[in-house]
Structures are given as C-alpha cells and as structure tokens.
MISE-811668 format. One record per residue: z, x, y of N, C-alpha, C in turn. Coordinates in Angstrom, 3 decimals. Last residue first. Example, Ala and Ser with C-alpha at 12.3 -4.5 7.8 and 13.67 -1.06 7.14 Angstrom:
BEGIN
<r <7.080 12.850 -2.250> <7.140 13.670 -1.060> <7.870 12.900 0.030>>
<r <7.800 13.190 -5.690> <7.800 12.300 -4.500> <7.800 13.200 -3.300>>
//
This chain:
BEGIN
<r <-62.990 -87.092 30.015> <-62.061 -88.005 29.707> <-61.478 -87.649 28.571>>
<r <-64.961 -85.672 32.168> <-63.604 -84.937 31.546> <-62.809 -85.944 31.081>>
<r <-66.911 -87.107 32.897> <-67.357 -86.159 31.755> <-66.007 -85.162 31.363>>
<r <-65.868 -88.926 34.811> <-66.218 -89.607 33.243> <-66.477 -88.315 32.644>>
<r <-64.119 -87.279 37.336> <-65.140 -87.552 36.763> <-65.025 -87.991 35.329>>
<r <-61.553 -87.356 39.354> <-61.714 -86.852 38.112> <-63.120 -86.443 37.106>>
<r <-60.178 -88.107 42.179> <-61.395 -88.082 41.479> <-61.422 -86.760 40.643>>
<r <-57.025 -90.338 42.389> <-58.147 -88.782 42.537> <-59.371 -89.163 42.061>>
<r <-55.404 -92.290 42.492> <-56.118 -91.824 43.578> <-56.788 -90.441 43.693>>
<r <-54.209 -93.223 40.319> <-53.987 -92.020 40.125> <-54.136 -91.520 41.647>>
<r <-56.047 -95.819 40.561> <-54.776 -95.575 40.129> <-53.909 -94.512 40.615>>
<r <-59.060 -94.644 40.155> <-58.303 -95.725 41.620> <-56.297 -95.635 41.647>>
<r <-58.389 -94.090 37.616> <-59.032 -92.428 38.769> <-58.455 -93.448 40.395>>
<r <-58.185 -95.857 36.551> <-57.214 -95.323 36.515> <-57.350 -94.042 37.088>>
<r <-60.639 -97.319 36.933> <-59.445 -98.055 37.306> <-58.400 -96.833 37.458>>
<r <-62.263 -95.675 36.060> <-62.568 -95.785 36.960> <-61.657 -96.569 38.009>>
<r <-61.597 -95.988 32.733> <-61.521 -94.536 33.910> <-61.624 -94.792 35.121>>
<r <-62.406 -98.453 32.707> <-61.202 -97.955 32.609> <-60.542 -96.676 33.449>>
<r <-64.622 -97.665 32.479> <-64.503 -98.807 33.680> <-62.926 -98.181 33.978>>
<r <-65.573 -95.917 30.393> <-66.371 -95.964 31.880> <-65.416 -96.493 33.008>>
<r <-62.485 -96.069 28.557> <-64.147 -96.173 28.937> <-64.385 -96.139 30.061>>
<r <-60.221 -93.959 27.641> <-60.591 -95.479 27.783> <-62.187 -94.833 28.049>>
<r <-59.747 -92.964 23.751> <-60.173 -92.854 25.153> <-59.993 -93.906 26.305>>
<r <-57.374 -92.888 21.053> <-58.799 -93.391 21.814> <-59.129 -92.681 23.501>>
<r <-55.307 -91.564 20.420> <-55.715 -92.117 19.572> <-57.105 -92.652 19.896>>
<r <-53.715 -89.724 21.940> <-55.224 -89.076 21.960> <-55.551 -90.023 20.582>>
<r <-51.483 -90.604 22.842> <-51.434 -90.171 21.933> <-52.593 -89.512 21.274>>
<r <-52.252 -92.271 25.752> <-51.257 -90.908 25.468> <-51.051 -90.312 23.983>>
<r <-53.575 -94.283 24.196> <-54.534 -93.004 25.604> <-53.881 -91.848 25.424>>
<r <-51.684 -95.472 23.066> <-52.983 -94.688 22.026> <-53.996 -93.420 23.307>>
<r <-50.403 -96.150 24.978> <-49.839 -95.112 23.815> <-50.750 -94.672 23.043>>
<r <-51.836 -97.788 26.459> <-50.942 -96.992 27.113> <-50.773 -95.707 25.903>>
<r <-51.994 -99.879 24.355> <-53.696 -99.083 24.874> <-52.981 -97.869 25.742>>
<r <-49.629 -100.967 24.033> <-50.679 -100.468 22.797> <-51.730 -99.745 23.300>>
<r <-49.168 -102.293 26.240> <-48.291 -101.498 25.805> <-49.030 -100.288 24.589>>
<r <-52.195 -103.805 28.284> <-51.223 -103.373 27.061> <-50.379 -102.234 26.899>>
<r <-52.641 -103.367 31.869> <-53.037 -103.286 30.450> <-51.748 -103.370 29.461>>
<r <-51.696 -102.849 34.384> <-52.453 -104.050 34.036> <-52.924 -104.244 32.631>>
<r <-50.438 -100.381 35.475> <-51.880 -100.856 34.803> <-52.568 -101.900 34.675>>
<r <-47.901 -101.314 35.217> <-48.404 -100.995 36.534> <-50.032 -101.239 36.440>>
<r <-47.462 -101.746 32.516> <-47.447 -103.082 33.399> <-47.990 -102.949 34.878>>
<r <-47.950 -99.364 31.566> <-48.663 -99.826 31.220> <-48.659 -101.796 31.946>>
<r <-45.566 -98.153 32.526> <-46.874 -97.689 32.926> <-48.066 -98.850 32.828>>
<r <-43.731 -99.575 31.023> <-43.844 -99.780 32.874> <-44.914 -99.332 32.998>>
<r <-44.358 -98.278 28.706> <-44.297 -99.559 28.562> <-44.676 -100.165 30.380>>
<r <-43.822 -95.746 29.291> <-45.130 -95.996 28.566> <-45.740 -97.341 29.164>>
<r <-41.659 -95.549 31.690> <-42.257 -95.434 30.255> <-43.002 -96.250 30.156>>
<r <-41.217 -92.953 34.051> <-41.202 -94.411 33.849> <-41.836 -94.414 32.312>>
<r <-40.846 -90.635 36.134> <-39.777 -91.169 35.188> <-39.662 -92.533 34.798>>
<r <-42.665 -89.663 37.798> <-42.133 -91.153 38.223> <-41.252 -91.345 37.291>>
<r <-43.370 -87.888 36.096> <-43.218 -87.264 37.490> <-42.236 -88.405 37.777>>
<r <-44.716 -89.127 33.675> <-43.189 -87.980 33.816> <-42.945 -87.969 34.761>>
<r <-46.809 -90.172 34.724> <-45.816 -90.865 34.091> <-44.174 -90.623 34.345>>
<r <-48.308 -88.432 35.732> <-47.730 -89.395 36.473> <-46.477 -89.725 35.806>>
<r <-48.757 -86.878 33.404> <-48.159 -86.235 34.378> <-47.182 -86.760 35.697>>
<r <-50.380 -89.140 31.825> <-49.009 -88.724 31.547> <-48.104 -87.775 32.291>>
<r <-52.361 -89.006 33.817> <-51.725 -89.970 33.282> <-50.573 -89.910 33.512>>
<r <-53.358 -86.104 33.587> <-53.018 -86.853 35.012> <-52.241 -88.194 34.737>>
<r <-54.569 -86.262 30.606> <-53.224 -85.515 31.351> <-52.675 -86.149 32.644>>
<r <-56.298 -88.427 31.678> <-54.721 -88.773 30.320> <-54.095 -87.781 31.009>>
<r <-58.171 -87.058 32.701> <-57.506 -87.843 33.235> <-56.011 -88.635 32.401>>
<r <-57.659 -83.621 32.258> <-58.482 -84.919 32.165> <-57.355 -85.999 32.861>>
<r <-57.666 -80.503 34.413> <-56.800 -81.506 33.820> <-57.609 -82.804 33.691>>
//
C-alpha cells in the first residue's frame, strides 16, 4: 500500500473529510484532493511529513 492509499485509508477509518484532513496536515484543501485524486504526488519532504503523520514507514520509492 503507497502512502496516498494509507492516506485515504486514514481518512475513511477516522470519518473525516478531505478538508479536516487537510487542516490536520497543515496543508491546503487543494493539495489534499489532488494527492487523493492521483492528480500529483507529494515530494520527498512531504512524504516524510505524512509517513510522521500516519506513523509508519513507507519508503519514497512507493509514492
């Protein structure tokens, strides 16, 4: 499972939207929905926030 899946798995699990996700994050409403919509990726750092997030380890070569 990449880390978007793990994302959005959170997401569902916690019954929260996009929008809350994305305030838990610290990021935009817009960068939340394009991750979950496979419109972009995040990056290096990003991943690295949201592997801290998530509390797993995932690795950068499954994003």
């Amino acid at each position: 499972m990449n880390i978007i899946q793990e994302l959005e798995k959170y997401r569902l699990e916690h019954k929260i939207t996009q929008s809350k996700l994305a305030r838990e994050l610290g990021v935009a409403f817009a960068t939340v929905n394009r991750w979950l919509n496979g419109k972009c990726k995040p990056g290096k750092i990003q991943s690295y926030h949201l592997e801290k997030f998530l509390n797993k380890k995932i690795g950068y070569g499954k994003r």
